[in-house]
N, C-alpha and C positions, 0 to 999 in steps of 0.2 A: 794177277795184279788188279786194286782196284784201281776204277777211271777217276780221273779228276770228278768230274759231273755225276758219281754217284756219290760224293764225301758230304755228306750231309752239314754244313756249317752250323754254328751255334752263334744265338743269336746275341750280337752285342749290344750289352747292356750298359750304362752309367754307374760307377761305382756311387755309396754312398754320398759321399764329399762331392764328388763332379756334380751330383743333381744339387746338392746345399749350396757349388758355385757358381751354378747357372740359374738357380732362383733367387740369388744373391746379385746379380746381377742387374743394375736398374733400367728398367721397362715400363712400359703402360699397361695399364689396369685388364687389355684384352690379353694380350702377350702371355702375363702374369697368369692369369686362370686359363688361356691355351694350355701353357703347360703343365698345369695344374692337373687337366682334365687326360692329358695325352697319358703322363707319368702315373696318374695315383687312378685312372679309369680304364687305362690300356686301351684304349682308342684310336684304332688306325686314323690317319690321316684326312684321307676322306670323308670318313663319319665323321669326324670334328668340324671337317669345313662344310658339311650339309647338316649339324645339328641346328634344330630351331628350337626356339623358344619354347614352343607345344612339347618338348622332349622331355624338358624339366621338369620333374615331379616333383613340387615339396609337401605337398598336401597330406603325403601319405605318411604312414607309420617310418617307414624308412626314403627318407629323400633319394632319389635314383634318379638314372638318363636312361628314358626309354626309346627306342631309336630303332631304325630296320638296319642292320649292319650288311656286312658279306652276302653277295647269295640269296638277297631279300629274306632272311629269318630275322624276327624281332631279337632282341637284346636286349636285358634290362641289366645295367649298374649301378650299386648302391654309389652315393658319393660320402666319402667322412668329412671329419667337419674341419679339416683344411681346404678341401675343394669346395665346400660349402662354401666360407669362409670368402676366399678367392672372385668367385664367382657371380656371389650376391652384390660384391662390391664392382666390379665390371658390369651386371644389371642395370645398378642402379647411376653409372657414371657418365654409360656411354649415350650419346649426340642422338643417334637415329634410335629411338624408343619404337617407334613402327616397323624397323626391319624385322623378318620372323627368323633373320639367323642368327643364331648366337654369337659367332664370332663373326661382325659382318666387317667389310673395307669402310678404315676410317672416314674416308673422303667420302665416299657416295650412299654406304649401307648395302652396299650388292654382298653378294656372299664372297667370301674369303676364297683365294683360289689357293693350289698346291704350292705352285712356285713362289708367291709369298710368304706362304708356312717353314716352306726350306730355307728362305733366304732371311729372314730372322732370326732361324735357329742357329745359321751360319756366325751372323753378325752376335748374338750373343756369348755363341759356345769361343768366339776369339774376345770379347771381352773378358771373359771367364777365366783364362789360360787355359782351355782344354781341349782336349783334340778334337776334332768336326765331328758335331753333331746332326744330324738328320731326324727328323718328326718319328720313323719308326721306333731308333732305339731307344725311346721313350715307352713306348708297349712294352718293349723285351722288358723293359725297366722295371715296369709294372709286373708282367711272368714271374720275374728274376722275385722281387722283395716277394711274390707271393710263398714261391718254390722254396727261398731261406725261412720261412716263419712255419713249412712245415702243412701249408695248407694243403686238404686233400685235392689230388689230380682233378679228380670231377668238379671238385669247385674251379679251378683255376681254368679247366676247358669251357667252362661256363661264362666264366665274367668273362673270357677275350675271344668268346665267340670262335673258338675250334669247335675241328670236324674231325672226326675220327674218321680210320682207312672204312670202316666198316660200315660207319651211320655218318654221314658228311653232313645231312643237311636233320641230326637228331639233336637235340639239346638235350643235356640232362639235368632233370632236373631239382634245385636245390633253391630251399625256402628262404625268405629275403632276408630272414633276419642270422640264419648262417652267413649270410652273403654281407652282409653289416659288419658282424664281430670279425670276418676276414680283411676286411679293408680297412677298418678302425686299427687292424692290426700293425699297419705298416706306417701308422700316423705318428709319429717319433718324439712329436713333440711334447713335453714336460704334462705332466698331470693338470698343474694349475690351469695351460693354456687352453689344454682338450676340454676342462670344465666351462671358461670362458667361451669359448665358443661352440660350446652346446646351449652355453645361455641366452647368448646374443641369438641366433639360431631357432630357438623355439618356438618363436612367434612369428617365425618366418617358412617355416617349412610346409606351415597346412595352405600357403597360396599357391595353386597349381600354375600360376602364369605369370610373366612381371606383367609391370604396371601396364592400366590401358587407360586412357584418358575417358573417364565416365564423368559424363554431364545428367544433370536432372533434368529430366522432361518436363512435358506442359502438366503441371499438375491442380487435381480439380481442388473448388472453393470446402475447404473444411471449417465449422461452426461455425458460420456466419449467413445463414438460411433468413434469422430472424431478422437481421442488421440489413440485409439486402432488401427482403420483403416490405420493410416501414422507408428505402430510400425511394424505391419505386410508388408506395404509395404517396409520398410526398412528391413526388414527381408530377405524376397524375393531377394532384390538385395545386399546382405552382406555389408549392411551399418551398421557400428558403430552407437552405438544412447546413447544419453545419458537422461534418464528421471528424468527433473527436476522441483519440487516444493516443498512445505513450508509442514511441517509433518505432515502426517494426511489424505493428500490430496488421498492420497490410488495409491501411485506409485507404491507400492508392488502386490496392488490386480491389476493392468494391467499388470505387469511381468509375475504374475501367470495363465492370462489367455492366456499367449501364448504357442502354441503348435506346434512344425515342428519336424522335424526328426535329430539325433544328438544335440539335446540341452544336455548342462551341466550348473545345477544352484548350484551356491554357496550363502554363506549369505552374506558373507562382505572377505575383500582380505586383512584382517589385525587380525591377525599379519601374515605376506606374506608366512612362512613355512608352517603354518597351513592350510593357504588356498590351498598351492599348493598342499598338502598332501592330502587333500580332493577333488583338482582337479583332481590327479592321481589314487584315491581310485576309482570313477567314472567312468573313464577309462578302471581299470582293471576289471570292473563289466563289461563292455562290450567285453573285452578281446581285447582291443588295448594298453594296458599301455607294453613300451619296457623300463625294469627296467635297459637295458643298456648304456641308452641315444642315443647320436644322434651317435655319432663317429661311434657304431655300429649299426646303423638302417639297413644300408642299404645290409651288409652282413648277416646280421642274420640269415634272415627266410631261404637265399637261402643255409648256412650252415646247418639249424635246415633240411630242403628236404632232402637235401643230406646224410645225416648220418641216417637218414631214408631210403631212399634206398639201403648204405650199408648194413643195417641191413638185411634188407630184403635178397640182394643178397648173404649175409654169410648163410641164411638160405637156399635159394635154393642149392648153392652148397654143405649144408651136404647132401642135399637132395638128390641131385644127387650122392654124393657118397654112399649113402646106397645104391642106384638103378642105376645101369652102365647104363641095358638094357633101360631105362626112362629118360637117360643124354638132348636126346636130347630135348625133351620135356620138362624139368627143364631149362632147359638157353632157350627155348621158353620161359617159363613160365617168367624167368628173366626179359627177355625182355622184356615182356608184365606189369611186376611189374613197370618197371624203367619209361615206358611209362605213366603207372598210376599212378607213385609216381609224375607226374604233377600239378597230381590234390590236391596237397595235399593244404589244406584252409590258406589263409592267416592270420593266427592269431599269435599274436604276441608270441615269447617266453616266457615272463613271466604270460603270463594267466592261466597256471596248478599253478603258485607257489600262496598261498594262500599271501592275500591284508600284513596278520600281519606279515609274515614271510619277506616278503620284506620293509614291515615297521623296522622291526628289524634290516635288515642286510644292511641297510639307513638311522639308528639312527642317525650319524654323518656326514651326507650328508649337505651341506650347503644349503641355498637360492640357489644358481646360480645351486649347483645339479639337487634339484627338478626342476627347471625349466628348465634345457636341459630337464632332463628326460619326461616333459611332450611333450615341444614342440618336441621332437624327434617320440614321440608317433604319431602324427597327418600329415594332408597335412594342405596346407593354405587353410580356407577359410571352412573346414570340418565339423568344431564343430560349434556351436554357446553359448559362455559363458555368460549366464544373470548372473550379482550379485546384490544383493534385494538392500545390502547400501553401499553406499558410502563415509559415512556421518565422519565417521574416516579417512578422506585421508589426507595421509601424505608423505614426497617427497620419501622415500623407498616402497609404496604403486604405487606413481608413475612411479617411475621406471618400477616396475613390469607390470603395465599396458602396458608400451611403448615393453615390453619384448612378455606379451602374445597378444600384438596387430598384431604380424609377423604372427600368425597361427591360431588365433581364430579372430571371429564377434562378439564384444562385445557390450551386450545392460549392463547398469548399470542405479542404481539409487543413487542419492544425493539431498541434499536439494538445494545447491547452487556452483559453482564453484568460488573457493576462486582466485585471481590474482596469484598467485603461482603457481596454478598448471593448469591454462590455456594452459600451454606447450603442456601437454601430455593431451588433450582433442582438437585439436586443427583441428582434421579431423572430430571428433565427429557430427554426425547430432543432434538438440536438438529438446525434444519434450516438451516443456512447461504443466503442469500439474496447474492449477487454483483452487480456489473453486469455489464451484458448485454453479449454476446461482440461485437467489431464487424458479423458478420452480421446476427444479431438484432436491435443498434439501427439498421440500416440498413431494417432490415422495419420496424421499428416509424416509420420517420421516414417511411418510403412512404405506410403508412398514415394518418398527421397531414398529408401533403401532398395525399393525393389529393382532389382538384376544385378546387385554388388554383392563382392564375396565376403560376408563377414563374419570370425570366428564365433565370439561371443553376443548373440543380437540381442537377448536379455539386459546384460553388461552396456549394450551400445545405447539402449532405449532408456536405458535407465540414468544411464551420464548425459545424454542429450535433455532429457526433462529435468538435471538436473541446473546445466547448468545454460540452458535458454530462458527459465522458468516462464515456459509455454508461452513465449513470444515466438511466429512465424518467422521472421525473417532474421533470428538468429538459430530456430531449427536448423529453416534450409541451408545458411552460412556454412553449420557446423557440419553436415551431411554431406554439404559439398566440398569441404578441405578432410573429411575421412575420405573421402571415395577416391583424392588425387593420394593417398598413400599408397607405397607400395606394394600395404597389405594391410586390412583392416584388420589388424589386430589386438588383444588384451590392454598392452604395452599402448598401441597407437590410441587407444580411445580412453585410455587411462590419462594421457599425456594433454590431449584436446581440451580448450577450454574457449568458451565467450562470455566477454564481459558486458558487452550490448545489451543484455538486459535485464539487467538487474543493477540494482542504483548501489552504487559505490560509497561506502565512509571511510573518509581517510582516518586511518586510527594512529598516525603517525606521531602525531602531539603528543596520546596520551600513554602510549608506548614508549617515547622519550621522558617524560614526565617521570613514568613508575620506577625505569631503569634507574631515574636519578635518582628519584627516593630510594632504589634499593642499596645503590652503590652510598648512598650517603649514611643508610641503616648500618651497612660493613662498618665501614669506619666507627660509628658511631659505639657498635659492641666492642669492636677494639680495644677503644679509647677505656670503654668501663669492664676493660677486662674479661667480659661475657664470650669463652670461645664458642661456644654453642651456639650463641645469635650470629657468630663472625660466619662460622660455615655455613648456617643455614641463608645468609644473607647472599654468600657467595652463590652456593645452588642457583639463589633464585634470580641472580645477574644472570646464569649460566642458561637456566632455561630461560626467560625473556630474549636472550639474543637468538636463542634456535628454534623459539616454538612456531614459527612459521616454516621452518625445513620440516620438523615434526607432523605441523598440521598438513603438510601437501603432502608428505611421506604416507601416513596413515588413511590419507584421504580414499574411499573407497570410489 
């Protein structure tokens, strides 16, 4: 007789229909390509809940999960393009973009444990109406469709990771692209859909990893050697400069890389109290702000000594009066104080009172206040004020400039100087700021590219120059919304576009305009019988309404 425990059981599998009513069954996006990957990859359990992200391979000719399975031998499985499908969308949906598990816990991103896997499968296979299912007989599942379509033994020991009695831990081996045409085999669904997504799909499979949040680094100054070189000589000999160009052009990041001694940078001189207030807060950080303005500059400090050596000399004379015998040696001493209350440092009176307290007791200080009170602060020629924009200049903006032009070297920046206020710019040296030569932003796109994965970099360089036309800071814009895709791919940089710089014509008028003459031409052939002019008129309604689908369609 045979024993019970030698009857070799066979493995239960999911009929057709049972697996089409358990993925019919509505679930979440991870659930969904669990069982995706369990059913159509034959994936024990365990390996599903220790696959990571580094497993997926799309990069390659044939998309696969490579993975250490059973017995630590690697495994590799092609996926078709239903678990593709599945899967890319669970990538791209789920919360924890950092976890490295594929199927990780909703709630925290920890890896997926067994008893969870089972008890979903539970709770779906009884929505489903079908008998309890368990995560293994999802593999049989997979065994099963392969054994009905005929595939050979050695393939199927392959993709689900058997041992034979004789080599347990040999794999044998079969080339990936057998291993593709076998699994594409079991994919059911309709011609059109398998086409569909192998389309969707094709642009996705050369990224070997999802997404990873890629920022750009500190990147160095490209074509602007010559622009920086004449700001610094202007520097040098306290020439006013005004740096002008069209936004973007990175007037900012030349301001910033200047460096001398006594700079004060503001952002913008508008609204004029504000700026001056921040002119003077700066100031008082270095301890030259004289919160008494100018009337009193020039008495101050020598009053502020003065009362300082009183002091001092009321001390010596108690001192002497406590010690007769020691007089003379205390008005020595006096003397010797009075002579070294010389040295006392030049710093302005209000640099003990703190920034807020003097903001408080100046709440009601007008414009023309703050401004003695700074220029009283300084000598001519002292400071050097850069401000980043200029680009809100207004004629009480200008004033002010003409005001802080008596004591400071001002470099500023603006996009354009308007006829208005040519007045008060009128000694300014200018430094013209361009975009950047097609060389240049080509270095610069290098730069924003370097450590991203990108299919086509030709294709990416050439739609980036296209459509920044070599303005910097819509380079790097553009650089840095490919780099957050999924995948830099074909499709993705085809799709990409910035308008920031390049000047826009609305052409809406005259595109309404033409339509109307052409719809009014229709008619008009109608009228005189002409069917030739009627169709050719219609045509040309027909293309006017779509040549803008046409023209982004064709768009290379």
């Amino acid at each position: 007789m045979t024993s019970r425990s030698s009857i070799q059981k066979l493995p239960k599998a999911l009929a057709q229909d049972e697996l089409e009513a358990l993925q019919s069954v509505r679930m979440n996006p991870r659930d969904r390509a669990l069982i995706a990957v369990l059913s159509r990859c034959g994936l024990r359990v365990s390996e599903a809940c220790s696959l990571t992200v580094d497993n997926i391979h799309w990069s390659t000719g044939t998309p696969s999960l490579r993975f250490t399975g059973k017995r630590n031998k690697e495994r590799v499985v092609p996926m078709n393009l239903e678990v593709q499908d599945v899967l890319r969308e669970w990538l791209e949906s789920r919360h924890f973009s950092d976890s490295p598990y594929v199927f990780c816990n909703l709630r925290n991103g920890q890896r997926l444990s067994r008893k969870t896997v089972w008890a979903a499968m539970k709770t779906y296979a009884q929505r489903a109406g079908i008998r309890h299912v368990h995560p293994h007989m999802l593999r049989h599942t997979f065994g099963t469709d392969l054994a009905d379509r005929n595939v050979p033994v050695e393939r199927i020991k392959d993709l689900m990771g058997h041992a034979s009695i004789e080599t347990s831990s040999i794999y044998i081996s079969v080339s990936a692209e057998q291993k593709r045409h076998s699994v594409d085999r079991i994919d059911r669904r309709s011609r059109l859909s398998r086409w569909w997504s192998r389309q969707k799909n094709r642009d996705y499979r050369f990224f070997a990893q999802p997404r990873k949040q890629l920022h750009i680094g500190v990147l160095q100054t490209v074509g602007r050697d010559e622009e920086l070189r004449q700001l610094k000589d202007n520097l040098s000999k306290s020439i006013d400069t005004l740096v002008i160009g069209p936004i973007g052009v990175g007037k900012s990041h030349l301001l910033a890389l200047i460096e001398a001694e006594n700079v004060l940078k503001v952002k913008t001189l508008s609204p004029a109290k504000e700026a001056l207030i921040n002119i003077a807060e700066e100031l008082h950080k270095i301890g030259r702000l004289c919160p008494d303005g100018p009337d009193k500059e020039e008495g101050e400090r020598p009053r502020a000594r003065q009362q300082q050596a009183e002091m001092k000399g009321e001390t010596l004379i108690a001192d002497a009066g406590a010690d007769q015998d020691n007089n003379q040696s205390h008005i020595t001493e006096g003397g010797d104080a009075s002579e070294t209350d010389h040295s006392v440092p030049n710093i302005a009176p209000g640099a003990s009172i703190p920034f807020e307290t003097i903001k408080k007791q100046h709440a009601r200080t007008t414009v023309q206040g703050w401004t003695d009170m700074v220029l009283g602060s300084v000598e001519k020629n002292e400071f050097v004020l850069i401000v980043d924009d200029l680009s809100d200049m207004t004629s009480s903006v200008g004033r002010l400039i003409d005001k802080l032009n008596r004591k400071f070297t001002i470099i500023a920046a603006l996009p354009e100087v308007r006829r208005p206020h040519e007045k008060h710019f009128w000694k300014f040296d200018r430094v013209e700021i361009e975009h950047l030569s097609t060389a240049d932003a080509k270095k610069l796109i290098r730069q924003c590219a370097a450590g991203a994965n990108i299919e086509d970099y030709a294709m990416t360089e050439t739609r980036v120059l296209q459509q920044s036309a070599g303005n910097p800071r819509a380079i790097i814009e553009i650089m840095e919304r490919l780099r957050k895709e999924p995948a830099v791919t074909r499709s993705a940089v085809r799709d990409v576009s910035h308008t920031g710089a390049r000047a826009q014509i609305d052409l809406t008028f005259a595109v309404v305009l033409i339509l109307l003459f052409v719809v009014a031409a229709r008619f008009f052939m109608r009228g005189i019988g002409s069917m030739e002019g009627y169709v050719l008129a219609g045509i040309g309604s027909a293309l006017l309404v779509g040549i803008r689908f046409f023209m982004y369609r064709f768009k290379r």
